[in-house]
C-alpha positions in Angstrom: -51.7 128.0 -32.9 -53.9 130.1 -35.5 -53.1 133.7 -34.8 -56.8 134.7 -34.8 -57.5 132.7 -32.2 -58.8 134.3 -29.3 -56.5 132.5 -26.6 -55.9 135.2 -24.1 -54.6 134.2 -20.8 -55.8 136.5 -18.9 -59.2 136.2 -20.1 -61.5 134.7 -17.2 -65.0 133.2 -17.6 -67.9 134.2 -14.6 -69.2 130.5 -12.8 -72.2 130.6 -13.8 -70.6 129.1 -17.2 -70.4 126.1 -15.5 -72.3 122.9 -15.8 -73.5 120.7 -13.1 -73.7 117.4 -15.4 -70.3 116.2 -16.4 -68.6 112.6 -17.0 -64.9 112.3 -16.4 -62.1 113.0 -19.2 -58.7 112.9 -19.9 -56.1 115.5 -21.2 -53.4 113.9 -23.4 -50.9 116.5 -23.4 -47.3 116.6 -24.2 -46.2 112.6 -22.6 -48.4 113.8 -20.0 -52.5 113.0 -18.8 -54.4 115.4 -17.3 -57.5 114.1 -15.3 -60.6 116.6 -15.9 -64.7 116.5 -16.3 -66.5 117.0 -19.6 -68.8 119.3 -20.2 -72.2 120.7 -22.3 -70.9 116.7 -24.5 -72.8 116.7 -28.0 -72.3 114.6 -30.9 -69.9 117.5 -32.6 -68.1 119.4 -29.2 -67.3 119.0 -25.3 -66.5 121.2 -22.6 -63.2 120.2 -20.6 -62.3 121.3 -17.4 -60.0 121.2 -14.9 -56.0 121.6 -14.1 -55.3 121.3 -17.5 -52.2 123.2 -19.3 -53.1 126.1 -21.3 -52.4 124.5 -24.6 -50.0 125.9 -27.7 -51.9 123.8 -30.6 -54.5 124.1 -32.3 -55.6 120.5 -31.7 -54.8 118.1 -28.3 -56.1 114.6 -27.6 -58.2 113.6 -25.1 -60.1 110.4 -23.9 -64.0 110.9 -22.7 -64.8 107.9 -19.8 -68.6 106.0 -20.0 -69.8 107.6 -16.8 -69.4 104.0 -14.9 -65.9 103.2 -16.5 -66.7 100.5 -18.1 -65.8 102.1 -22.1 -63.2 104.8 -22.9 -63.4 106.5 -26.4 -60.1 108.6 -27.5 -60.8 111.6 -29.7 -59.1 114.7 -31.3 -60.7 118.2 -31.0 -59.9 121.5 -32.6 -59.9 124.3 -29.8 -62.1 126.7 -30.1 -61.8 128.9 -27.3 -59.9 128.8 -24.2 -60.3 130.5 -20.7 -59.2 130.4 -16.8 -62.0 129.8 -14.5 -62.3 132.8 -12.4 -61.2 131.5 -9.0 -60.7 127.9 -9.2 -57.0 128.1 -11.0 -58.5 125.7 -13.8 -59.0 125.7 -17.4 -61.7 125.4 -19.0 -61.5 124.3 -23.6 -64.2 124.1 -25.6 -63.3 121.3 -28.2 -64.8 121.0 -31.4 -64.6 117.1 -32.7 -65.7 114.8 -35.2 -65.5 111.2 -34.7 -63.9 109.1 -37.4 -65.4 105.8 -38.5 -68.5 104.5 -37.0 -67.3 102.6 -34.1 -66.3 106.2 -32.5 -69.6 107.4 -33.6 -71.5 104.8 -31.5 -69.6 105.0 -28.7 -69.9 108.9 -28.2 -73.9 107.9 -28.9 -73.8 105.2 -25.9 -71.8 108.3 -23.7 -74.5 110.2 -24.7 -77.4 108.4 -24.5 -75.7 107.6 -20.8 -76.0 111.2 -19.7 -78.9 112.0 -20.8 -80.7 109.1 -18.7 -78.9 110.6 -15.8 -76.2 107.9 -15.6 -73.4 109.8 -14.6 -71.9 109.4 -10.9 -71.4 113.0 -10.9 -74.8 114.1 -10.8 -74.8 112.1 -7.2 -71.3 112.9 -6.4 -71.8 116.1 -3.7 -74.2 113.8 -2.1 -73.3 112.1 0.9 -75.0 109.5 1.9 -73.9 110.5 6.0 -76.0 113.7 5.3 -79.4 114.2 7.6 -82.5 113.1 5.1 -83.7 116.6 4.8 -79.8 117.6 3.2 -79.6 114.2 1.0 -83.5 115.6 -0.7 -82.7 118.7 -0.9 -79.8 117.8 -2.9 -81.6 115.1 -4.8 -84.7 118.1 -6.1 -81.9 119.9 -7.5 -81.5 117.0 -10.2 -84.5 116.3 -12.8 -86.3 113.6 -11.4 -86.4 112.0 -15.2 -82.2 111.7 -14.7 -83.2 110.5 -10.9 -85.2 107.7 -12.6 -83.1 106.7 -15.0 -80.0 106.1 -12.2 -82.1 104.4 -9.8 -83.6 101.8 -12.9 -80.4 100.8 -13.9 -77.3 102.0 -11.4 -75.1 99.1 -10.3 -73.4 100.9 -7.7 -74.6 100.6 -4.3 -73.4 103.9 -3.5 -75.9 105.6 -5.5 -78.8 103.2 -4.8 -77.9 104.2 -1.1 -78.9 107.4 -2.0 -81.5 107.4 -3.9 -83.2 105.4 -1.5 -83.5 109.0 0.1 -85.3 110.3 -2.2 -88.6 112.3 -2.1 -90.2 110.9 -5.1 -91.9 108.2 -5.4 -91.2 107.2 -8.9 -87.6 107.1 -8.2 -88.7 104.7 -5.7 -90.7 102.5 -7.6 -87.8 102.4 -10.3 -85.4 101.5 -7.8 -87.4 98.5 -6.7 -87.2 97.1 -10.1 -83.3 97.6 -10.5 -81.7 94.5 -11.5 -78.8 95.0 -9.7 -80.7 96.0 -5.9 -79.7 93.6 -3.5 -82.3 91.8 -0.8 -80.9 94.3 1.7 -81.6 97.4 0.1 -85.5 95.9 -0.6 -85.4 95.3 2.9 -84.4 98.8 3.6 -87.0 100.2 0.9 -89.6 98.7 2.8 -89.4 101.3 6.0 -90.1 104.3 3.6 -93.0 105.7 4.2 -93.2 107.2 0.7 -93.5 104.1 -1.4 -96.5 104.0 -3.4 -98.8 100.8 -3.9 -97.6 99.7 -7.1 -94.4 99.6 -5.5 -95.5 97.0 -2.9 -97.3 95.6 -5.1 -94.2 95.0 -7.8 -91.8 93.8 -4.8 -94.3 91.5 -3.5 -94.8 90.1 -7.0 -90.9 90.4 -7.8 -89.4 86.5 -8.8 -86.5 87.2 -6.9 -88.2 87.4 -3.7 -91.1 85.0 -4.0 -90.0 82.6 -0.9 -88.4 85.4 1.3 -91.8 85.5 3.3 -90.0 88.1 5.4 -89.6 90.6 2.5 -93.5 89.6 1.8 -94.5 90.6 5.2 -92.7 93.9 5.2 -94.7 94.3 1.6 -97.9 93.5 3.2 -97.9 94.9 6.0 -96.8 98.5 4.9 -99.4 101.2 5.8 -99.6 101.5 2.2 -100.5 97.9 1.0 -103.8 97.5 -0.1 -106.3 95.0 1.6 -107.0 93.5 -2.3 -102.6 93.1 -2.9 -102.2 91.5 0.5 -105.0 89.0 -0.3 -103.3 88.0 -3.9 -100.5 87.2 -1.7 -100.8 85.7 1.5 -101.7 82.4 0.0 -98.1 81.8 -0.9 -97.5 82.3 3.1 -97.3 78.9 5.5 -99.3 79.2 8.7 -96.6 79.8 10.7 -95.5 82.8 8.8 -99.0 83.9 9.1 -98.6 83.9 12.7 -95.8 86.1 12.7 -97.2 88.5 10.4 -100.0 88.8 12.6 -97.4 89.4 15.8 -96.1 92.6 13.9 -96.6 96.1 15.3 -98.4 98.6 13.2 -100.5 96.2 10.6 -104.1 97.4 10.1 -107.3 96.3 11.7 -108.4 94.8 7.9 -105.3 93.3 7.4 -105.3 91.8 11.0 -109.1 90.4 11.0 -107.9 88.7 7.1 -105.0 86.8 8.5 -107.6 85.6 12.5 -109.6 84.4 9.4 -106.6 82.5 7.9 -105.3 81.0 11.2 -108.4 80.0 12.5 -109.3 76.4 13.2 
């Protein structure tokens, strides 16, 4: 350990120093792995923390996860500082790192470029999807909407979908109707919120992987937020006797209703 070093164990750091984005890590530490989150990640340091060993070198190995597990990229970082997190009986090392060779240096770009787009459980991971709506947006506002977005575009957990399906804006909405990964289930839950916007009903309605689930067209159409013009583009593609039973449905409007009498007449 360099001697001027400021490695104090008794030195404690206040909470707010902590970060509320994070993507898991590992501490390789003397034959031993110590599980722990990463931190304030850029291209040259990281933040580790957790129940990690306060560390007698000047360097230690560690492995940084891709925030759904699917990559792993090991690295070697100088310490920089070191101090106890007031409290929590954790450690928290700031790491300085370079990566070696371009393969690391990708990598670390595709962990970072994963983060950034909001792609990291964590940022969903005090949220319970059990919670009342009001506690699951609450929790939700407390996360830029642009990180929101990016999850609900591309998440393939259903966990997280399940979530944000609770959520108060509607862009996050519309983004999770156009996730490749959403399932005709979750569409089919989408449907009942209120909050959806046009374009949303609009995109689903249009979506290729729902064009003969008339059911999934009916919710679409009949949604208190469908326009009159969408429904018309549509209800071509649906057989008279679906017609029928779109026009059994509580709660579709009066314009909606006198278009499909038209329809099923004669």
């Amino acid at each position: 350990m360099s001697s001027g070093m400021n490695k104090n164990p008794k030195q404690s750091a206040p909470r707010k120093a902590r970060f509320k984005a994070g993507i898991p890590a590992v501490v390789h530490y003397r034959g031993r792995d110590y599980p722990c989150r990463a931190f304030d990640l850029s291209r040259s340091g990281v933040l580790l923390q957790g129940g990690i060993p306060w560390p007698a070198d000047d360097q230690i190995d560690f492995r940084l996860d891709t925030p759904v597990g699917d990559r792993q990229l090991e690295l070697v970082g100088r310490v920089v500082r070191i101090h106890e997190i007031e409290g929590d009986e954790e450690t928290a090392i700031a790491l300085e790192f370079k990566p070696q060779g371009a393969g690391e240096e990708r990598l670390l770009e595709s962990i970072l470029q994963r983060v950034i787009e909001g792609h990291s459980p964590v940022l969903l991971g005090e949220i319970n999807p059990g919670d009342t709506v009001e506690q699951i947006r609450k929790k939700l506002e407390q996360i830029p909407v642009a990180h929101r977005v990016g999850l609900a575009t591309r998440s393939s957990i259903p966990h997280e979908r399940e979530i944000l399906r609770g959520d108060p804006d509607p862009g996050v909405l519309d983004a999770l109707s156009r996730n490749p990964n959403v399932l005709e289930v979750e569409i089919r839950l989408l449907l009942k919120n209120k909050l959806l916007l046009p374009r949303t009903l609009a995109q689903i309605a249009a979506d290729s992987r729902w064009l003969r689930n008339y059911d999934l067209l009916a919710l679409a159409i009949a949604h208190h937020r469908a326009t009159l013009p969408m429904a018309e583009k549509h209800l071509g593609r649906m057989p008279p006797p679906e017609l029928q039973k779109l026009m059994r449905k509580p709660g579709v409007s009066p314009a909606l209703l006198a278009e499909l009498r038209r329809r099923t007449s004669g």
